[in-house]
C-alpha positions, 0 to 999 in steps of 0.5 A, spaced: 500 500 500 505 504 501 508 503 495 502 504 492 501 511 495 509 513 493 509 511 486 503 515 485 506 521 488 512 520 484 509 519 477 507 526 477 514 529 479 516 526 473 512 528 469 513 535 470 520 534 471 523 536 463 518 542 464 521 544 470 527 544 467 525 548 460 523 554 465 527 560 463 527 568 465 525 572 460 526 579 462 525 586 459 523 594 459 516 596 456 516 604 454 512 608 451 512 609 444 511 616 444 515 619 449 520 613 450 519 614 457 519 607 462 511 605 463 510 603 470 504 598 472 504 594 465 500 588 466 503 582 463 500 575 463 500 568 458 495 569 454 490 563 457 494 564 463 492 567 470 498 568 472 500 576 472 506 581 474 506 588 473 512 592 470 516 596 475 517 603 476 523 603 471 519 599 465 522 593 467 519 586 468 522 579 470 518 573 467 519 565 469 516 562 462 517 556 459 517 554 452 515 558 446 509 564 450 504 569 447 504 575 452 500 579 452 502 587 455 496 591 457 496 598 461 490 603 461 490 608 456 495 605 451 494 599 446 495 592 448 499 588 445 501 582 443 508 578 442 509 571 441 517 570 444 520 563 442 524 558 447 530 562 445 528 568 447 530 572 453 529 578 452 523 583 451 523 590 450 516 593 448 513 600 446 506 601 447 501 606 443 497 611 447 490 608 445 484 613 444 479 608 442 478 605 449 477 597 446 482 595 450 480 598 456 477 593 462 470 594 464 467 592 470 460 587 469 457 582 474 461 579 478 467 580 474 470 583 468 471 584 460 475 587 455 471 593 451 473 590 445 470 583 446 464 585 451 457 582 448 453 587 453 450 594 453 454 597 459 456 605 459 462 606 463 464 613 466 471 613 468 473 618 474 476 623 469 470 623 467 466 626 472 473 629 476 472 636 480 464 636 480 462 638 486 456 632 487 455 631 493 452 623 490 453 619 484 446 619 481 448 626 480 455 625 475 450 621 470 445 626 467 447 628 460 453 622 461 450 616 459 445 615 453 439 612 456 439 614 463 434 619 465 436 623 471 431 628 475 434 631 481 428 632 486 430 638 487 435 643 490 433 640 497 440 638 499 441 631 501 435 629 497 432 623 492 434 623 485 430 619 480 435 615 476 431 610 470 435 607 465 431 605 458 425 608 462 420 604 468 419 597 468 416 597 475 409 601 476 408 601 484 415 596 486 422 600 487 423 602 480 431 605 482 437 601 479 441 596 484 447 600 486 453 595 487 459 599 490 465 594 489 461 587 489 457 589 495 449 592 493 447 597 497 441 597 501 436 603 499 430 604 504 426 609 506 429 612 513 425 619 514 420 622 516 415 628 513 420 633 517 426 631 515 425 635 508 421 634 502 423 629 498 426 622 501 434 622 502 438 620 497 440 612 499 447 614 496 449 620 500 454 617 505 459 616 498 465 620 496 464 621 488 473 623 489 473 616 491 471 612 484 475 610 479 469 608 474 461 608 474 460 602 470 452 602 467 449 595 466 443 597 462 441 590 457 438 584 460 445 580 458 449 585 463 444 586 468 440 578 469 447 576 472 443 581 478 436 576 477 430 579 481 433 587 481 436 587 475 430 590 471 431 597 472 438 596 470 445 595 474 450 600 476 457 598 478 461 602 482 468 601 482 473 605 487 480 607 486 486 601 488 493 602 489 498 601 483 504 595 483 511 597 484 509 605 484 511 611 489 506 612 494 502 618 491 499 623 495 493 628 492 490 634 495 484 636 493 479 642 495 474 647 492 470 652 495 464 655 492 457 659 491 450 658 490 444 662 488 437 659 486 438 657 478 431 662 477 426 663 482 418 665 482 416 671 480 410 674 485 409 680 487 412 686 491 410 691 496 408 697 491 404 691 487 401 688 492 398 694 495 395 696 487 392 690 486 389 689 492 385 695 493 385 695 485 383 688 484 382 682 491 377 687 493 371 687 488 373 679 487 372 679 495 368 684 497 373 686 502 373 693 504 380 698 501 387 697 506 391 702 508 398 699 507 404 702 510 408 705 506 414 698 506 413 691 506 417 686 507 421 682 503 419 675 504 421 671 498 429 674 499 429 673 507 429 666 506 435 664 502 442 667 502 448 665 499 449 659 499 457 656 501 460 650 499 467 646 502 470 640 501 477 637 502 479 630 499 486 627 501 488 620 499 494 616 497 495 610 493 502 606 491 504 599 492 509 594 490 511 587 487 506 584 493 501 590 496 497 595 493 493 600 497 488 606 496 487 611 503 482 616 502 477 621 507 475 627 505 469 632 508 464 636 505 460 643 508 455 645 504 450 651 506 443 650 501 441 657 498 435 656 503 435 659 510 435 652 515 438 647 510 445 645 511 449 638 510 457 636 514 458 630 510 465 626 512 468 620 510 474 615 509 476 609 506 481 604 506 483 599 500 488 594 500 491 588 496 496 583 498 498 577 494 501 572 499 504 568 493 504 567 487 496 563 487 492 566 493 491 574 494 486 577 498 484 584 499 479 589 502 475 595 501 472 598 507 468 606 507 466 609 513 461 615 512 458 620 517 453 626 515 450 631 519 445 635 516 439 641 519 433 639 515 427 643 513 419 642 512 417 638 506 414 643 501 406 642 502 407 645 510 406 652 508 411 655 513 417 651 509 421 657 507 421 657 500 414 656 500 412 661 504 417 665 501 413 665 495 406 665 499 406 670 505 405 677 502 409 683 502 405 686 509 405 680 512 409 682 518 416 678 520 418 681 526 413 685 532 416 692 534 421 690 540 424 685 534 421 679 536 417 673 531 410 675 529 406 669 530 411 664 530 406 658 529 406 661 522 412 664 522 417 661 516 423 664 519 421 663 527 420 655 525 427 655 522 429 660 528 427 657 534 426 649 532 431 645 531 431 639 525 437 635 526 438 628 521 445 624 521 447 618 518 453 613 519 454 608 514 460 603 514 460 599 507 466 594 505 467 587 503 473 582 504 475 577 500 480 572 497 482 569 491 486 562 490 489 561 483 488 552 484 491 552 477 493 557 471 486 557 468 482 555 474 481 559 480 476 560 487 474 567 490 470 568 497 467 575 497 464 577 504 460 584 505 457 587 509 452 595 509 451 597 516 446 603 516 443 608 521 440 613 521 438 618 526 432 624 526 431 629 532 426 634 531 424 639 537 419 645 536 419 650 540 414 652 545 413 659 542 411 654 535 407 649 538 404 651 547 408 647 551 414 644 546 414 638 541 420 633 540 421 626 537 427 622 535 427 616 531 433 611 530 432 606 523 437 602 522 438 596 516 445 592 517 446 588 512 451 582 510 452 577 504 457 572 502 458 571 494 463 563 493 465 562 485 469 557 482 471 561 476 475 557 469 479 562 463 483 559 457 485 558 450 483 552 448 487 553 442 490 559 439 483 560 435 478 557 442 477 562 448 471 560 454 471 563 460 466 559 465 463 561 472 459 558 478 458 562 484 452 561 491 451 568 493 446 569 500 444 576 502 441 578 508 438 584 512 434 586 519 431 592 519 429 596 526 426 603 528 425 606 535 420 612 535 419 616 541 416 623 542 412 627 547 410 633 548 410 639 556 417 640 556 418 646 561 424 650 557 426 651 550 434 649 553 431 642 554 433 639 547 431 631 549 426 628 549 426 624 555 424 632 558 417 631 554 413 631 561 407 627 556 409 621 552 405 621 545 408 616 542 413 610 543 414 604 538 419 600 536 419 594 529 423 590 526 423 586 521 429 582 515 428 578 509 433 574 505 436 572 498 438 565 496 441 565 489 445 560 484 448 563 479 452 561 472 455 564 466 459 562 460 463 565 455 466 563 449 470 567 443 472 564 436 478 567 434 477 574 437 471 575 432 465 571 434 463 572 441 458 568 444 455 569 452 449 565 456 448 567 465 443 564 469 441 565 476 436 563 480 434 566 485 430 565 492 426 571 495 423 571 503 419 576 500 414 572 495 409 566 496 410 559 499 408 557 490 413 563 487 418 564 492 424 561 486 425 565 480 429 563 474 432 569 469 437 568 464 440 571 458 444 570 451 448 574 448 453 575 441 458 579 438 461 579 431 467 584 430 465 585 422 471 589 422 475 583 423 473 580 417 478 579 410 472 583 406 473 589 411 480 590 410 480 594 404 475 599 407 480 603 411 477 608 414 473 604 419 478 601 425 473 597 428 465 593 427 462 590 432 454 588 431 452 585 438 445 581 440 442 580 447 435 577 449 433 576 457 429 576 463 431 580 469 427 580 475 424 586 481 422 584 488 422 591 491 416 591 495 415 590 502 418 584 507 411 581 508 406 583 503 405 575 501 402 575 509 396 573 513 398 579 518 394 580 524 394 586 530 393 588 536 392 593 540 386 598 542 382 597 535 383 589 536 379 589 542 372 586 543 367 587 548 373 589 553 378 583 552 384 584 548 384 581 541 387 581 534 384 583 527 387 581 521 390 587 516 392 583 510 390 578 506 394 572 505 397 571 498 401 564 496 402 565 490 404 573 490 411 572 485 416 576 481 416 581 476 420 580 471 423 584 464 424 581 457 429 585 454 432 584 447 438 588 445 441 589 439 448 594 438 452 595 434 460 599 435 464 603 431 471 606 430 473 610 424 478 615 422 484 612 425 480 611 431 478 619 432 471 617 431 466 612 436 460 611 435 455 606 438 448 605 437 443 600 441 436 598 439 432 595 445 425 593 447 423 591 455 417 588 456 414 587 464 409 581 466 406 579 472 408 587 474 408 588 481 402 593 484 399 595 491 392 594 488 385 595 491 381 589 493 374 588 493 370 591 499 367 585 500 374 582 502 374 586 508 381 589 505 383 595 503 389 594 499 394 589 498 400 587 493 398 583 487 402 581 480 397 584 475 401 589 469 405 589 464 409 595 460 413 596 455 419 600 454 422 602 446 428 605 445 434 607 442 441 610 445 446 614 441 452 615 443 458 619 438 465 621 442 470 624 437 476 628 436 475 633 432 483 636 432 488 634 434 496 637 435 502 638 438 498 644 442 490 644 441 485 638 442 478 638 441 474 632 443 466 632 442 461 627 444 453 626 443 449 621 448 442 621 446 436 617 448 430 616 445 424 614 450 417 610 448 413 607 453 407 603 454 403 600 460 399 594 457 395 591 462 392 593 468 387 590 473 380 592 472 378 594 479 378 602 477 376 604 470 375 611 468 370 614 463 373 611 456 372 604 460 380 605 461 383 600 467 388 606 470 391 607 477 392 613 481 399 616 481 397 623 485 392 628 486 395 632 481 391 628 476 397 623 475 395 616 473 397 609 469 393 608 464 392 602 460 394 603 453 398 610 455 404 612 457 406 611 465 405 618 469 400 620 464 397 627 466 389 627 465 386 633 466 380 639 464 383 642 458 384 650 460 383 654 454 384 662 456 380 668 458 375 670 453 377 677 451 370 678 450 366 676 457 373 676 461 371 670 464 376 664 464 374 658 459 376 650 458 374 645 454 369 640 454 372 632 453 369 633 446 374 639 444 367 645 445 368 651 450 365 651 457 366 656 462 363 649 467 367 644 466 366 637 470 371 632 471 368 628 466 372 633 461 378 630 463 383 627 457 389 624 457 394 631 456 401 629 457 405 624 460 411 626 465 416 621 461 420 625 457 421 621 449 429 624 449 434 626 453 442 626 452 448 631 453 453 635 449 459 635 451 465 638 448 473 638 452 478 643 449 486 643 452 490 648 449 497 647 452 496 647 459 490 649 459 483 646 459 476 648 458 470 643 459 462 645 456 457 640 457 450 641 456 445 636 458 438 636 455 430 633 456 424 634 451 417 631 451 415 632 456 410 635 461 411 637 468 405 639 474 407 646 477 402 645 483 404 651 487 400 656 481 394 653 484 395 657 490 399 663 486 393 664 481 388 665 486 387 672 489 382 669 494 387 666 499 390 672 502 397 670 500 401 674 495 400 672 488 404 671 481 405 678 477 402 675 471 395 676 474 396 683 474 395 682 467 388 680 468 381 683 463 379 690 464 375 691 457 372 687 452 378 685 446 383 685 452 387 679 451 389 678 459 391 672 463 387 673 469 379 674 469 376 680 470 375 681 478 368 681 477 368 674 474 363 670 476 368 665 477 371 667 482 365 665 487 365 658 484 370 651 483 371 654 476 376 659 476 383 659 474 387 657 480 382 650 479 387 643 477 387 643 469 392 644 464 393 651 467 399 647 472 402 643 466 407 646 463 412 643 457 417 640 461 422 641 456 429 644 457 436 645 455 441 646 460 448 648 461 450 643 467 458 644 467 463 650 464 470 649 467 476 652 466 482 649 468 490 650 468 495 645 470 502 648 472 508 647 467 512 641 469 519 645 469 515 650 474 513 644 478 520 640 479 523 646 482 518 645 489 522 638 489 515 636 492 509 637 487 509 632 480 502 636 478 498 641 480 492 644 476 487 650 478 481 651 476 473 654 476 467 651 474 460 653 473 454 649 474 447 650 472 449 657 469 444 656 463 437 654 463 432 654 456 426 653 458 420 652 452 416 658 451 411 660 456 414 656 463 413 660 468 416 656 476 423 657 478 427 650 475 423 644 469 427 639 473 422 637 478 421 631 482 417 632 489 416 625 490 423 623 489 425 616 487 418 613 487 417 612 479 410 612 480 409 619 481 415 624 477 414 631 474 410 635 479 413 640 483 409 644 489 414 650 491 420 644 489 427 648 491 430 649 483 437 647 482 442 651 484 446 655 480 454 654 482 461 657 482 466 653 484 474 654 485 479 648 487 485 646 486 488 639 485 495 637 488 500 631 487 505 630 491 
């Protein structure tokens, strides 16, 4: 038996003996061609090989290799190259090319990574030189006008606030409809933790951040790329990759600071004291009956006492470097940022830690860990007339802000007390990162374990003074939401032969999170000074839930490609959510894909202006589970409203659903990428159509039931698209560069299916959105707009008029004279943008763009409305005196204004063309000469610059609120479009430099 073991031991040996003696060292320098200076950091790797070393700072490598070797030499930014070396070779000396076209260039997909040359998916990648110095206080931000298909709408100026982000349009109704955002394999928690008094919008899940600490934003936007993510794929995938060290490079050190200021990019225009007092005693009084008042001879400026210019400071310093066997990226910053609206501020301060080590040759492991704290004072939402902006617009001229003796007048009421006296305080700490460890068991054949862990929480404390609210008000919430996750893969690369390459991975992922809130208040506090609510002397409110859900997948992907032109993919990932019925817990997506490099093709050869031809094709199914953790439930409670006859008892709240499942995405995709003119030229065109089934809604239920509402699959929608994006370099010299680029989307959405509980007129199946007349209509668009027609004011009458549902005039409208007026999708949007260098300096325009669409400015429902006795719009001084007068206001004696029908009624009188073209960044920059900089003997590069953002603004003809980027409801798709005094974008000028040491 021994014997036995021992000659199975000694066999292998053997055989690997003559290899072992075949081995040689090859060595070498790598340079750039175009300056000839040594490349430090250049990948080197066998081609079929997982085996891989980097260049030293001097350009020189050293390589064990055994007979006759295809290396392959790659470094980003340069042209990768090829070069076979025989078994005599030894030494091996290589010039790179500056690369302009990006095909050699590594993007960041699902659980792992391609070549941009041979990628068969729709992905969009943004590197950080991109989106460098842009003072974004979150992600979301850097996408708009950057990436063809991708929708980004602020809420509004509110800092800290929800984006709603949509790639290739809606693909939910009621469930999240947010991309997944994954930040170094780790998918980011994003639920809602405020409540109304923390702001107007929901926060922005990505606010603990740093954007300096990205190296790439990888957008994931076909079913081939995003159905690797499975059930929360269908609103597309956005990867983050933060910056790592390099191998054998000096530490390098990067100071990065700006300052800046803002205003508000328009505001509303209302009326000033001289105006007011006209209009009142001309005008209100005859449509009120309200006797003259003698005004005093100043009023208060209401609208400026609330905003201020607004101050932005941040600081970034990191450092980065590493050796043969460590790689280390350190990095913290901190953000000071004072909103241009009185009582809005946000500290942000983070830090992050990445780290790589190989322990030898075929394990490594590496860590990425952030840590994130933010501070913020929040302002009422926007519905809450005493917010300040609201109240800015609203309070007229003569409504006093201060008593004689300088104290608040009526404080309850008071914008500037409730900002002044109350104390609205919001925190955040977040710590996200991962841990994992890769072991190479062959050259071909690897495993990597990956841990990641998203611990959330956030805190809200809120205190109203006395002088607000009789004896004093204070609450404090605490939410937390920790998460933790493992993802195991078993991952296979090689060339079979020289023409056959396949890529293979197998991996289980599971995720985990417990979600818990604490809130209590109370009210009786004997003195503002006591700030705790534990000082409140009358408890109001006191509770405490908690509640987790889990995510079990098996996940699978194959790649193959035939001699460098034929490229062929298929995932499948099946995925098993806590959050559906016991019959539909499991779900299946997939995906297929193919390449085909045209320009690879003998027959392509002799057309010489086109450098690269890529056709791709993809087809498959993502999924979406973002509803509640129980929704599938028989839920019970208890409680005082349980009772019966005096003895405690429990009653049923929630219908059980065994068979409440996924919804899921069917997505074809079809590409084609283009490179032309010595590569100066690169376009890229996609095709796609989506089609959701079995869309997750929160529906009502029949009343004989006994429920009200409850979530149930019963949709479907559909998505047709087409994304542009052309990049090219219109010149280029020794001293001037001009580089150009058009991203477009084109936007075609339907909703198809809906259930039949709610019809309207027409027998249309619909479900209300908002009060403001939006709605899903089946058949339409999704946040389609239905309301009354409004024509104008008759020149002759000076009464207000509308349209009847059959197009005829009518100064009574009902509401069976609604019709479909518009939807708040817009059909395209896209960004221009051009970069200039001239020497040392730079100089950056990009322009973003939106058109066809609508937007719902609610708050003319108030400033159209002289009944209210709040201030008003200065068009309403343009109101009818005489026939042939063509005014925009009734006459004051209008009958109108004593019934429903007047102007300020909902109608399309609040719906404006949401269209606009905006100038989003102007920078100018200038890097200080290197012959100025060794003098220093510290500084390797320093650059200054200015930046605009928001200067510009074109609106269609006619808008008239302060911003067309509105979104009050924040993230949530079912509701975009529509504003009530939402903060408009702010308008910034912002001065930094950037130091390398």
């Amino acid at each position: 038996m021994k014997k036995g073991v021992f000659l199975c031991l000694l066999l292998p040996v053997i055989y690997i003996l003559p290899a072992i003696a075949q081995i040689r060292t090859l060595t070498g320098k790598v340079t750039s061609d175009s300056s000839g200076a040594p490349l430090p950091g250049v990948t080197i790797c066998i081609k079929g090989s997982t085996y891989r070393i980097a260049t030293g700072e001097d350009g020189t490598f050293s390589l064990p290799v055994g007979g006759t070797q295809e290396l392959i030499f790659s470094m980003v930014g340069y042209a990768g190259k090829q070069l076979k070396a025989d078994a005599a070779t030894t030494r091996l000396d290589v010039r790179l090319k500056p690369d302009q076209s990006r095909l050699s260039e590594v993007v960041v997909v699902g659980y792992g990574q391609q070549t941009q040359r041979y990628t068969t998916e729709a992905v969009s990648v943004l590197k950080s030189n991109v989106v460098e110095n842009v003072p974004a206080i979150t992600p979301q931000q850097l996408l708009q006008g950057q990436v063809a298909g991708v929708q980004m709408t602020n809420s509004s100026g509110l800092l800290g606030g929800a984006s709603l982000l949509r790639i290739r349009g809606a693909a939910s109704v009621t469930a999240g409809g947010q991309p997944l955002f994954v930040v170094d394999g780790v998918p980011l928690s994003d639920g809602q933790y405020n409540t109304p008094y923390s702001g107007g919008a929901a926060l922005n899940p990505l606010l603990e951040l740093n954007p300096d600490d990205f190296e790439s934003i990888t957008i994931l936007k076909d079913a081939a790329a995003a159905a690797i993510y499975g059930s929360r794929g269908s609103n597309g995938v956005v990867l983050i990759k933060t910056k790592r060290g390099t191998t054998n490079s000096k530490t390098k050190v990067q100071l990065d600071y700006y300052t800046g200021w803002s205003k508000p990019t328009n505001t509303l225009k209302v009326l000033n004291a001289d105006e007011y007092r006209t209009y009142y005693n001309d005008y209100i009084t005859k449509v009120t009956g309200n006797p003259t008042v003698d005004f005093p001879a100043k009023g208060f400026d209401w609208a400026d006492a609330v905003k201020r210019t607004g101050k932005t400071n941040n600081y970034s310093l990191s450092a980065s470097g590493g050796n043969d066997k460590t790689k280390f990226y350190l990095g913290g910053s901190y953000l000071n940022q004072e909103s241009f609206v009185i009582g809005n501020d946000l500290k942000k301060l983070t830090g992050r830690l990445n780290l790589e080590h190989s322990l030898s040759k075929r394990v490594h492991f590496g860590v990425n860990f952030t840590t994130a704290y933010t501070d913020m004072d929040r302002i009422l939402v926007e519905s809450d007339l005493t917010a300040p902006f609201t109240a800015g617009y609203l309070n007229t001229p003569f409504t006093p802000a201060y008593t004689d003796n300088g104290q608040f007048a009526d404080p309850a009421n008071n914008a500037l007390a409730v900002v002044g006296l109350n104390r609205n305080k919001y925190y955040t700490r977040r710590n996200t990162g991962n841990a994992y460890a890769t072991i190479n068991i062959t050259d071909h054949l690897w495993i990597k374990s990956d841990w990641g862990i998203d611990q959330l929480q956030t805190e809200e404390r809120y205190r109203k003074s006395e002088k607000i609210t009789p004896g004093g008000v204070g609450g404090r919430t605490i939410w937390q939401d920790n998460k933790w996750l493992t993802t195991n893969s078993l991952n296979y690369e090689k060339d079979l032969t020289q023409d056959h390459h396949i890529e293979l991975l197998a991996a289980h992922s599971f995720e985990t999170a417990r979600y818990d809130d604490i809130k209590v208040s109370g009210s009786g506090f004997t003195s503002d000074k006591l700030l705790n609510v534990g000082s409140a002397s009358v408890p109001l409110t006191t509770s405490a839930t908690g509640k987790e859900w889990a995510l079990e997948s098996y996940i699978f992907r194959a790649g193959y490609r035939y001699k460098d032109k034929y490229m062929a993919e298929a995932s499948f990932r099946r995925d098993g959510s806590s959050r559906f019925g016991s019959n539909k817990k499991y779900g299946d997506f997939w995906a297929v894909s193919a390449g085909w490099v045209i320009s690879q093709e003998q027959f392509m050869h002799s057309v010489e202006f086109i450098n690269y031809l890529k056709l791709t094709a993809s087809y498959g199914v993502t999924g979406n589970d973002r509803i509640g953790y129980y929704d599938y439930l028989a839920l019970y409670s208890a409680g005082t409203d349980a009772n019966y006859a005096g003895q405690p008892g429990l009653r049923p709240t929630q219908a059980s659903n065994p068979n409440l499942g996924w919804e899921s995405t069917g997505q074809l995709n079809i590409g084609l990428a283009a490179n032309a003119l010595d590569n100066r030229l690169q376009l890229n065109i996609d095709y796609y159509r989506k089609n959701s089934k079995d869309v997750l809604l929160y529906v009502a239920f029949p009343s004989t039931t006994g429920f009200g509402y409850g979530t149930r699959n019963s949709g479907k929608m559909q998505n047709n698209g087409v994304d542009l994006q052309i990049t090219g370099v219109a010149v280029k010299n020794k001293d001037f560069e001009w580089t150009t680029s058009l991203n477009a989307g084109y936007l075609k959405n339907i909703v198809t299916q809906l259930p039949s509980d709610t019809r309207d007129e027409e027998g249309r199946n619909f479900i209300i959105g908002s009060y403001n007349g939006q709605r899903a209509i089946q058949g339409y668009s999704l946040n389609s707009f239905y309301l009354i027609r409004y024509k104008g004011i008759n020149a002759e009458t000076g009464d207000p008029e509308w349209y009847t549902k059959d197009g005829k005039t009518t100064t009574a409208p009902t509401s069976n004279d609604q019709i479909i007026a518009g939807s708040a999708l817009p059909k395209f949007t896209g960004g221009f943008n051009n970069t200039f260098r001239y020497k040392h300096f730079d100089l950056g325009i990009n322009f973003y763009f939106c058109t066809g669409n609508k937007v719902m400015l609610s708050e003319f429902q108030y400033l159209d409305n002289p009944t209210y006795g709040l201030n008003v719009s200065k068009d309403l001084l343009n109101y009818w005196k005489q026939p042939g007068d063509k005014a925009f206001a009734p006459s004051a004696t209008s009958a109108s204004w004593s019934s429903q029908n007047n102007i300020s009624q909902l109608s399309t009188a609040q719906l404006f063309d949401g269209s606009y073209l905006r100038l989003k960044t102007l920078t100018l920059g200038y890097n200080l000469p290197a012959a100025l900089l060794s003098n220093t003997h510290i500084l390797n590069s320093a650059r200054v610059y200015v930046l605009g953002q928001n200067l510009w603004t074109a609106t269609k003809k006619g808008f008239r609120g302060a911003d067309p980027e509105v979104s009050e409801y924040g993230s949530n798709g079912q509701v975009a479009g529509e504003s009530f005094f939402s903060l408009p974008q702010p308008k910034t000028i912002t001065v930094g430099v950037n130091l390398v040491f």
